[in-house]
KOLRO-332831 format. One record per residue (C-alpha): residue in three letters; chain; residue number from 1; x, y, z. Coordinates in steps of 0.5 Angstrom, whole numbers, plus 500, padded with zeros to 3 digits. Layout:
(site "ALA","A",NUM,(X,Y,Z));
...
This chain:
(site "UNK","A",1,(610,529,413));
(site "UNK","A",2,(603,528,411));
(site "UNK","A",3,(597,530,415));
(site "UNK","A",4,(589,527,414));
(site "UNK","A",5,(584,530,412));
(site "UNK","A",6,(578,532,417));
(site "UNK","A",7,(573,527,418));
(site "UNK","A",8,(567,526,422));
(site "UNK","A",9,(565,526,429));
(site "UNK","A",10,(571,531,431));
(site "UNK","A",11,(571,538,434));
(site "UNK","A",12,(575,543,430));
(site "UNK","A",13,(580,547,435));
(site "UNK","A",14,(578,553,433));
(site "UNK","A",15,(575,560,436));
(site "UNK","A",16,(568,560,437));
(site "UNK","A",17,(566,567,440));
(site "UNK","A",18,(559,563,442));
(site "UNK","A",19,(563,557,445));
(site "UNK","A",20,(570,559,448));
(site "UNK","A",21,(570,553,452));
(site "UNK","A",22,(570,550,445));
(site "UNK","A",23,(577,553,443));
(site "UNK","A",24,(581,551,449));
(site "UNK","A",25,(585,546,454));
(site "UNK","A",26,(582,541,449));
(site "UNK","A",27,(586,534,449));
(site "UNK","A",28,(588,534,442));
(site "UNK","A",29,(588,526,439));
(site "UNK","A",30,(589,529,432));
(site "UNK","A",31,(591,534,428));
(site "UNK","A",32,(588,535,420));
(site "UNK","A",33,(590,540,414));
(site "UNK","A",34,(585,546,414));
(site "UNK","A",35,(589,548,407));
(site "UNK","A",36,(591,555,405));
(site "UNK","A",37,(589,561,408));
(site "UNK","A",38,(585,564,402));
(site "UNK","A",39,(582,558,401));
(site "UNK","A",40,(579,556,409));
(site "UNK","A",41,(582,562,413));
(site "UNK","A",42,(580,559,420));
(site "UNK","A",43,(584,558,426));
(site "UNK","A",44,(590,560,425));
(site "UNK","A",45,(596,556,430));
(site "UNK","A",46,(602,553,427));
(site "UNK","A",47,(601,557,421));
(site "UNK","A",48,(608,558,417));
(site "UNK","A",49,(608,565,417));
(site "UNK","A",50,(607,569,410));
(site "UNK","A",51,(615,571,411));
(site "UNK","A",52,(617,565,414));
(site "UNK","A",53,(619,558,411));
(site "UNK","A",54,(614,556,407));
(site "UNK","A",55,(611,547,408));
(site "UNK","A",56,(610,543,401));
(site "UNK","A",57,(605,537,402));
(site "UNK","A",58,(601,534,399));
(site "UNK","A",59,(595,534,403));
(site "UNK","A",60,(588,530,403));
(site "UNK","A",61,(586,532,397));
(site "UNK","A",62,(592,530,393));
(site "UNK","A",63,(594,537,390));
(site "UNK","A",64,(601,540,391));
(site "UNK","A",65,(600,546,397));
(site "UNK","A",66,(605,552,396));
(site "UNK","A",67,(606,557,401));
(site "UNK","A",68,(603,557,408));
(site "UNK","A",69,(599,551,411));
(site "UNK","A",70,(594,551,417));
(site "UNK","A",71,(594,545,421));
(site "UNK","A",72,(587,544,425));
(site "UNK","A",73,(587,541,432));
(site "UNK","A",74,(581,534,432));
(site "UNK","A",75,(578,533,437));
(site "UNK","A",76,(575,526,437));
(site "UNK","A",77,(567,527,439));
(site "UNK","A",78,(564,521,443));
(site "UNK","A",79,(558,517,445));
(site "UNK","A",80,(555,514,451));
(site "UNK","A",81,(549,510,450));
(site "UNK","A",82,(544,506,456));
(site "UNK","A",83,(539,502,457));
(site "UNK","A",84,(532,501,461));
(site "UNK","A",85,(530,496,465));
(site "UNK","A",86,(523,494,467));
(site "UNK","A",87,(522,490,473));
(site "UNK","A",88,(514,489,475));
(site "UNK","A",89,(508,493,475));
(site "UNK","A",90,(504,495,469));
(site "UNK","A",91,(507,492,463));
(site "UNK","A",92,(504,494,457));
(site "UNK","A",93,(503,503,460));
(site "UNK","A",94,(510,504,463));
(site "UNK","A",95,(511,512,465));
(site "UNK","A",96,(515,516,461));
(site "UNK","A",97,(522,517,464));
(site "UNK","A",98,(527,523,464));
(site "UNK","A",99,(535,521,464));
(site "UNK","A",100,(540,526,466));
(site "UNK","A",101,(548,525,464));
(site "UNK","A",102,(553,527,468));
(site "UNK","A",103,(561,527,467));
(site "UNK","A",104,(565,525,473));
(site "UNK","A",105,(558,526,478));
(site "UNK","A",106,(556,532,475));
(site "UNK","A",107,(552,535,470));
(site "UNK","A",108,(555,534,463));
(site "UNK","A",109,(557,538,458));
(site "UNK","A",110,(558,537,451));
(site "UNK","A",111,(565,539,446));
(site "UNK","A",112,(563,546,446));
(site "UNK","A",113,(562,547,454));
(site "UNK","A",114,(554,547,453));
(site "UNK","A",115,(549,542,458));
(site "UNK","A",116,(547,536,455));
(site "UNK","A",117,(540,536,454));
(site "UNK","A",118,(536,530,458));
(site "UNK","A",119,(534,525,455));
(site "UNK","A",120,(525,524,455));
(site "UNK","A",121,(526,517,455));
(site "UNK","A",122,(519,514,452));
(site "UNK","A",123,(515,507,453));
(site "UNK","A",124,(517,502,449));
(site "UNK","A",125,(523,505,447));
(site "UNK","A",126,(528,502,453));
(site "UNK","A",127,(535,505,449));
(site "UNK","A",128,(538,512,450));
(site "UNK","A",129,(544,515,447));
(site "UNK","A",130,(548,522,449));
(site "UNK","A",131,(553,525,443));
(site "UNK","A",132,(558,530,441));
(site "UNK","A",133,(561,528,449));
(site "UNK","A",134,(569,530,449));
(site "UNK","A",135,(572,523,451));
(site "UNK","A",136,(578,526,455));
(site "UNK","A",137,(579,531,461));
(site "UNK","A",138,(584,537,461));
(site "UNK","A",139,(589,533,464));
(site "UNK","A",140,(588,526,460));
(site "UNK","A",141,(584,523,464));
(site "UNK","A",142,(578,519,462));
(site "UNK","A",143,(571,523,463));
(site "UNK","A",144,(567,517,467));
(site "UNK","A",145,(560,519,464));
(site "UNK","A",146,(554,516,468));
(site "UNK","A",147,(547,517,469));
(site "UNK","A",148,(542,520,472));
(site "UNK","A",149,(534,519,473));
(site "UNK","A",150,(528,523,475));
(site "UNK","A",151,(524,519,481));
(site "UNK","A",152,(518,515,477));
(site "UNK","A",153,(512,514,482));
(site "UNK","A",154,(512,506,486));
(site "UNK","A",155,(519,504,483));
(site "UNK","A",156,(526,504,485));
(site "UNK","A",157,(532,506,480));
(site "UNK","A",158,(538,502,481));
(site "UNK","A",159,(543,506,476));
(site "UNK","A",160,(549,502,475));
(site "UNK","A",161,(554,506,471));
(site "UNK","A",162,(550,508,464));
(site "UNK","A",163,(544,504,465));
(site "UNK","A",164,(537,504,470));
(site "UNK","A",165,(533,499,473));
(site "UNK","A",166,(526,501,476));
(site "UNK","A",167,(523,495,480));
(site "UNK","A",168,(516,496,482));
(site "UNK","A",169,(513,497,489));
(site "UNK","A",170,(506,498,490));
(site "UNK","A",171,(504,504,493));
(site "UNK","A",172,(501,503,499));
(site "UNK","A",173,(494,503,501));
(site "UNK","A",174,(491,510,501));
(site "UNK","A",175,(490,513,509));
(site "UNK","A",176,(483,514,512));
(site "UNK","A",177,(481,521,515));
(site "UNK","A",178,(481,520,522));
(site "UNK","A",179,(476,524,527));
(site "UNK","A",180,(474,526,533));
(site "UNK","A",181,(473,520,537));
(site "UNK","A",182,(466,518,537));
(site "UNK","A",183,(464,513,543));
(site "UNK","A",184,(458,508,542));
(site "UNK","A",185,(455,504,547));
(site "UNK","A",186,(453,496,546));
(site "UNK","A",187,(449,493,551));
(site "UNK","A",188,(443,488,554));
(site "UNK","A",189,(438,486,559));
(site "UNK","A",190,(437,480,562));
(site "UNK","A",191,(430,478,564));
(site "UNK","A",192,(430,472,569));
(site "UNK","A",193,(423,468,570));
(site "UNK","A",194,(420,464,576));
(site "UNK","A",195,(426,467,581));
(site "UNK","A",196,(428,474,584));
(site "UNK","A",197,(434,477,580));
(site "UNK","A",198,(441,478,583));
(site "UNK","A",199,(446,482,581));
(site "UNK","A",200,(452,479,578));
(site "UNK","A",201,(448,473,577));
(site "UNK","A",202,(449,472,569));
(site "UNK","A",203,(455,473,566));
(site "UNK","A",204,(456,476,558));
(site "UNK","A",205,(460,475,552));
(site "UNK","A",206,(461,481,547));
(site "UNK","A",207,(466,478,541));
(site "UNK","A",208,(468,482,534));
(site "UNK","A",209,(467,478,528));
(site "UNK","A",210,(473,474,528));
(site "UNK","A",211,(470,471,535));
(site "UNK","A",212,(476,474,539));
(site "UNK","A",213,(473,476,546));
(site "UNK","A",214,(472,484,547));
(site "UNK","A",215,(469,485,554));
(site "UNK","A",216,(466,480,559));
(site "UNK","A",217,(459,484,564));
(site "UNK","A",218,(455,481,569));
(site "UNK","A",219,(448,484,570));
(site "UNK","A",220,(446,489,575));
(site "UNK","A",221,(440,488,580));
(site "UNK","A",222,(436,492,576));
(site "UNK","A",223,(437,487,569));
(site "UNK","A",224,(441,492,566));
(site "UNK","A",225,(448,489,562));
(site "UNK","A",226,(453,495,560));
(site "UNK","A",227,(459,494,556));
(site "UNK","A",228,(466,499,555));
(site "UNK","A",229,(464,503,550));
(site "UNK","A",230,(466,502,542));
(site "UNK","A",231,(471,507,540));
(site "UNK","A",232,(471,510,533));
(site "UNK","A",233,(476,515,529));
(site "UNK","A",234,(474,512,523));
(site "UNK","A",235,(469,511,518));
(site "UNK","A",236,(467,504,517));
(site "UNK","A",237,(462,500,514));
(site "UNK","A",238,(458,494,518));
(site "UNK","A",239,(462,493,523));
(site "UNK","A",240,(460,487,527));
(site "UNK","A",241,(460,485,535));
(site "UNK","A",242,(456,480,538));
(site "UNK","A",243,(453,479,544));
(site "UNK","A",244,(451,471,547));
(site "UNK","A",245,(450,470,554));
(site "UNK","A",246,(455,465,557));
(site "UNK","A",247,(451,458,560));
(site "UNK","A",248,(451,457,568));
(site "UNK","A",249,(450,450,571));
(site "UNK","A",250,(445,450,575));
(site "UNK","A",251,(441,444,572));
(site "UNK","A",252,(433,447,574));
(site "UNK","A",253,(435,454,570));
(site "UNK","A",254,(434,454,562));
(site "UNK","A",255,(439,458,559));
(site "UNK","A",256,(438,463,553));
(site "UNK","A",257,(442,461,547));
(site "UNK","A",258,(440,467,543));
(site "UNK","A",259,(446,470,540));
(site "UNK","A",260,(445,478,537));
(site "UNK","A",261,(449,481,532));
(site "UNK","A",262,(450,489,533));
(site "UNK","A",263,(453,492,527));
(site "UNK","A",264,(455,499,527));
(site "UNK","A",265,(456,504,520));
(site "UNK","A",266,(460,511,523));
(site "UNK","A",267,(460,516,516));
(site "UNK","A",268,(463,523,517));
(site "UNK","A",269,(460,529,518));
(site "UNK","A",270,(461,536,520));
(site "UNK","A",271,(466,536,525));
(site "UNK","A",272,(466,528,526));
(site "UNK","A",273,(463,522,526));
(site "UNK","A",274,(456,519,526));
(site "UNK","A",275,(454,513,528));
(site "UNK","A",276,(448,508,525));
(site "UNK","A",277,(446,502,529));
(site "UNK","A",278,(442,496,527));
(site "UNK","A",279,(442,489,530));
(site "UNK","A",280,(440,482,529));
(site "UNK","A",281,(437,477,532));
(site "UNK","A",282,(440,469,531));
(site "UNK","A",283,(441,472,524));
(site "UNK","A",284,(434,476,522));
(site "UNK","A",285,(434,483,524));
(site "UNK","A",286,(431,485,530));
(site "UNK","A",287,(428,492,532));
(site "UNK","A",288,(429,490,539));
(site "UNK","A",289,(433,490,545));
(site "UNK","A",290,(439,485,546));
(site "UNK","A",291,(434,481,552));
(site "UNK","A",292,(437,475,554));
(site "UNK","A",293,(431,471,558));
(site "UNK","A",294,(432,465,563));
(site "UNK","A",295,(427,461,566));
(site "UNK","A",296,(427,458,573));
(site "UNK","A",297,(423,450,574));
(site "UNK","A",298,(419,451,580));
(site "UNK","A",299,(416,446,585));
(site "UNK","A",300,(409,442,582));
(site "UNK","A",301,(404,443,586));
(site "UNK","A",302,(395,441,585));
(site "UNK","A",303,(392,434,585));
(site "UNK","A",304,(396,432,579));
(site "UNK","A",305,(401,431,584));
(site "UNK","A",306,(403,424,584));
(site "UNK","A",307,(405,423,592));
(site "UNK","A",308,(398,426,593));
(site "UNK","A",309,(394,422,588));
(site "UNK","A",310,(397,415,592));
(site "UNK","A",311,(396,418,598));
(site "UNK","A",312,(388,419,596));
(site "UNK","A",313,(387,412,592));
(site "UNK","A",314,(390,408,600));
(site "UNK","A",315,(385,412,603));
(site "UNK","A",316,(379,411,598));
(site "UNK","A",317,(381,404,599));
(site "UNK","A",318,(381,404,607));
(site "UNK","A",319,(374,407,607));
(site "UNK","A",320,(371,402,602));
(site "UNK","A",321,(373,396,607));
(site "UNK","A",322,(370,400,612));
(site "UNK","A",323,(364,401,609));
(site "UNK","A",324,(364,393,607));
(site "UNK","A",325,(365,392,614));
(site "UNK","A",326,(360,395,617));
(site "UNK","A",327,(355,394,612));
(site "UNK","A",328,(355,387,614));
(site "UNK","A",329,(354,388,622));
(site "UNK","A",330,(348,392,621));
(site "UNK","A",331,(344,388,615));
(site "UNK","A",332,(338,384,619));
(site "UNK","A",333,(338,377,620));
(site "UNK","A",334,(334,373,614));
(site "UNK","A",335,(333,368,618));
């Protein structure tokens, strides 16, 4: 019989005090000649012994071998290979990621029974390669090699088999702080002209930026027009309310259209909120209370008054003619 030589990319069966997984229970898909004990003594199994019979052969390297030939097992050595997929994100600055192997769902081993190193896969490179694998488990079967990969922040790993797809998520929007609830209080005054004030007598309107209707209030006796308090647990930065007094119908009453932005700044300090309030008046800012004026028409009165100036013209008129009348019976004869 004839034997091949060793080649690369196998294991050598042979005992390795440092890997003794390296030397057993390995599947053999080889075997190679290792030459005469004086000229390579390894590993010694299928020895003819010194004694025995001896093999002739001519070996790999073409000489004639008398007396004792040792025989070594070959192991093939294999290689996986993967790739990565980037979906999303930051195209030109991709994270560095790290690839784990794993051999039948758990961490790989190598030919000689140590960890396989992970993998530090790095932007641009999309390829990774593990080497020195043995092919075969110890009862033949096929070793199924997939991989792993460490979580990368604001992507989702798809692994399918030996390869990875990350597809990107965008991270959500940072959460504010929250506090203690601070209340602010929001409302107006209402001034009538010409008439006695009542209550329930108006009604308001406060309303968000949007124009979304918060809170009705109706003034009291005493003008006065309260609002529920505005609630924050949060900073923010020019909230906006508006109050606007809702028109009547009455038809002698002149309404006031005025329409007064509240906007409200909250900022954190020690222990909670506090909170900033400036307003406008129809737009331009205004240092004053949200006062909402109305004005009652009421009765002319005084000579001006066009019944009184038609009466006196028909009396004028009257006493004009009866002076004329009168003049006339007293003037003397001229005859």
């Amino acid at each position: 019989m004839k034997f091949g030589p060793a080649f690369a990319g196998i294991l050598n069966e042979e005992f390795d005090a440092a890997h003794p997984n390296a030397s057993a229970n390995h599947l053999i898909d080889g075997w190679y000649v290792d030459g005469p004990e004086t000229l390579s003594p390894r590993w010694k199994a299928h020895m003819v012994p010194p004694t025995g019979n001896y093999i002739e052969e001519f070996t790999a390297y073409g000489a004639q071998v008398t007396g004792p030939l040792y025989l070594k097992a070959a192991h093939r050595l294999y290689e996986v290979t993967g790739t990565k997929t980037w979906i999303g994100g930051d195209t030109q600055n991709r994270p560095d990621v790290i690839i784990s192997l794993l051999a039948d769902g758990q961490p790989a081993k190598d030919a000689n029974g140590d960890p396989v190193p992970d993998v530090k896969l790095e932007f641009p490179n999309l390829g990774y390669t593990f080497g020195s694998l043995l092919k075969y488990n110890t009862d033949a079967t096929e070793i199924l090699y997939t991989v792993d990969e460490d979580k990368v922040a604001n992507f989702d790993s798809v692994v399918q088999g030996m390869n990875v797809t990350n597809t990107y998520v965008a991270p959500p929007p940072p959460t504010k702080p929250t506090y203690p609830t601070l209340r602010v209080p929001i409302g107006a005054f209402k001034v009538l002209k010409n008439a006695s004030l009542s209550a329930g007598q108006f009604t308001f309107e406060l309303r968000d930026k949007a124009g979304t209707v918060l809170a009705t209030a109706q003034n009291a006796a005493d003008g006065s027009v309260v609002f529920p308090d505005r609630t924050f647990s949060r900073e923010v930065t020019n909230y906006i309310y508006t109050i606007r007094e809702i028109p009547g119908t009455d038809p002698k009453m002149t309404y006031d259209r005025t329409v007064y932005t509240v906007i409200v700044t909250t900022t954190a300090q020690t222990g909670g909120l506090k909170a900033q309030v400036s307003m406008e008046k129809d737009g331009i800012p205004y240092a004053g209370s949200a006062t909402f004026t109305n004005v009652r028409e009421v009765p002319k009165t005084g000579d001006s008054s066009p019944g009184m100036i038609s009466t006196l013209a028909i009396a004028s008129l009257l006493m004009g003619v009866a002076w004329m009348v009168t003049g006339k019976r007293q003037r003397p004869n001229s005859r």
